[in-house]
C-alpha positions in Angstrom: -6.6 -26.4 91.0 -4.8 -23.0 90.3 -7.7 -21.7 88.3 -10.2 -23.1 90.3 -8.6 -20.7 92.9 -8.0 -17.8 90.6 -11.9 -18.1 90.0 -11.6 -17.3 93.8 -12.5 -20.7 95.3 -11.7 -20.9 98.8 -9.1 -24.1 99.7 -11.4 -26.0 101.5 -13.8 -26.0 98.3 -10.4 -26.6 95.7 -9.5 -29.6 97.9 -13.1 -31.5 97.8 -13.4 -30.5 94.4 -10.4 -32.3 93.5 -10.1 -34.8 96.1 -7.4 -33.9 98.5 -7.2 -32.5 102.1 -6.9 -29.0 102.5 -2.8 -29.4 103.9 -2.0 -31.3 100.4 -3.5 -28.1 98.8 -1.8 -25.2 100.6 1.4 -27.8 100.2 0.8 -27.6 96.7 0.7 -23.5 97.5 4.0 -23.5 98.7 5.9 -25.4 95.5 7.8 -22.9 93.4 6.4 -24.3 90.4 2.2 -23.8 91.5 3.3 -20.1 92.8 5.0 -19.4 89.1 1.7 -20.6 87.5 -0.5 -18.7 89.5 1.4 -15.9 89.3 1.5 -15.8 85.6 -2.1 -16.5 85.0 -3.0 -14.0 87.4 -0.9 -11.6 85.1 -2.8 -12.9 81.9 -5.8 -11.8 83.9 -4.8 -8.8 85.1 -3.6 -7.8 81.2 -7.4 -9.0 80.0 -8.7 -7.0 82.4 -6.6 -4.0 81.5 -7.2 -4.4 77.9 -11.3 -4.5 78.5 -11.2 -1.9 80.9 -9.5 0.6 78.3 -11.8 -0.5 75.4 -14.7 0.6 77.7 -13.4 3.3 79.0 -13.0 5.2 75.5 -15.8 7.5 74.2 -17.7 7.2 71.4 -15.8 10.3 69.9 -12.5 8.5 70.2 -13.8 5.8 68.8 -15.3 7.4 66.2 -12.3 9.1 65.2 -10.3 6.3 64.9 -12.9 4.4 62.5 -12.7 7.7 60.4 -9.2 7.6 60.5 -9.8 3.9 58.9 -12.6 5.2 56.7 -9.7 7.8 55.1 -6.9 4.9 54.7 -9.5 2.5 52.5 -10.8 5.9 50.9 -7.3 7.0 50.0 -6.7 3.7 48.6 -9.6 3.5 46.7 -9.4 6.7 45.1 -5.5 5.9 44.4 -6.5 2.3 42.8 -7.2 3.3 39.1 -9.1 0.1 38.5 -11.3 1.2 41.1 -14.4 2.0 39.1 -15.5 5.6 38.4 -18.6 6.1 39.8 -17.4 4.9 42.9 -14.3 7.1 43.0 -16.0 10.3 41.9 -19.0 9.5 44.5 -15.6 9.2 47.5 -14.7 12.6 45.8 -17.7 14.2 45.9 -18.1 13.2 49.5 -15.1 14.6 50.6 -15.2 17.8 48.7 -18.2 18.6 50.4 -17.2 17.7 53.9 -14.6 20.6 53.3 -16.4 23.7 54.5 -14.1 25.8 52.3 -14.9 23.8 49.3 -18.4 22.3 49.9 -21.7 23.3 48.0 -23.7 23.7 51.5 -23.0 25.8 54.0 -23.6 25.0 57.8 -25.3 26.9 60.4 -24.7 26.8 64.3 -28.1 27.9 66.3 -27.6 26.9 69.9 -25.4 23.6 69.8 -27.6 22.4 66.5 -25.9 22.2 63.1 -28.2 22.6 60.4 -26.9 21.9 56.7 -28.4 24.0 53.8 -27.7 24.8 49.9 -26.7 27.8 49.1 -30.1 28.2 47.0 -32.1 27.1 50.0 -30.2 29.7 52.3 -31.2 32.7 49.3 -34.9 31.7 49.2 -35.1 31.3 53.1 -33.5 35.0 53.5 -35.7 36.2 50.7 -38.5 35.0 52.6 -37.4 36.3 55.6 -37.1 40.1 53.9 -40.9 39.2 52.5 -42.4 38.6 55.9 -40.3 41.9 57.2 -41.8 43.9 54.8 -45.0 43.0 55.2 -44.9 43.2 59.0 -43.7 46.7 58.2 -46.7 47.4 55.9 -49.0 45.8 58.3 -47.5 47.8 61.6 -48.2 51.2 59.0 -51.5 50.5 58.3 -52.1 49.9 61.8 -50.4 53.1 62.6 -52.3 54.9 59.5 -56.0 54.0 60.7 -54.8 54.5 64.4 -54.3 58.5 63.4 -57.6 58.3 61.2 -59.7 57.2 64.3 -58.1 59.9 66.5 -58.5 62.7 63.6 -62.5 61.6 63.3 -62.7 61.7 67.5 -61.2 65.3 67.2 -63.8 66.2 64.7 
């Protein structure tokens, strides 16, 4: 009966349900003992409810965070456990020393919100290539300018 009403069933429904008038079940109502039970489930509820309406109301980034905190504890374990073979524990090294930005071998790049990761080679050629195309937009622009003044010295003539 009291979670058939927690459920929110309505008296008259309880009391066919479980085959008693409606008085016997607001009698019921009025015991000490039924109000203590309801009141204490309705509490458990309540307490569910709080705990799934937490859960869904953290972000991804909280919750993200927290699994990396995890992440750290079983990597700092790992890496502590000298049993732990090597190639695993230099990988979890390696990982970490180049999610350090002063220590890592790539260096990262914000353009408008985007975060682009590069080697340090592959940022050299880029620029390099960058200067190439400059130059030769330079060279282009004065042999533009070159045959420009040619033309005008031959209309002159």
């Amino acid at each position: 009966m009291i979670r058939l009403l927690l459920d929110g069933g309505k008296i008259a429904d309880v009391a066919m349900l479980i085959g008693v008038s409606k008085v016997t079940v607001h009698q019921y109502l009025k015991d000490p003992w039924v109000r203590e039970q309801l009141a204490q489930l309705n509490s458990q509820l309540l307490s569910t409810l709080d705990v799934e309406l937490l859960e869904r109301s953290r972000t991804k980034a909280e919750i993200i965070d927290e699994l990396a905190m995890l992440a750290l504890t079983e990597m700092r374990g790992i890496l502590q456990d000298k049993s732990a073979h090597i190639g695993v524990r230099a990988k979890m090294i390696d990982s970490i020393l180049d999610r350090t930005p002063e220590l890592s071998r790539t260096k990262k790049l914000d353009v408008t919100n985007k975060t682009f990761s590069m080697k340090a080679e592959d940022l050299l050629a880029a620029a390099n290539a960058a200067r190439e195309i400059e130059q030769r937009e330079r060279l282009r622009e004065a042999e533009e300018a070159a045959k420009n003044d040619n033309e005008q010295d031959l209309v002159r003539e």
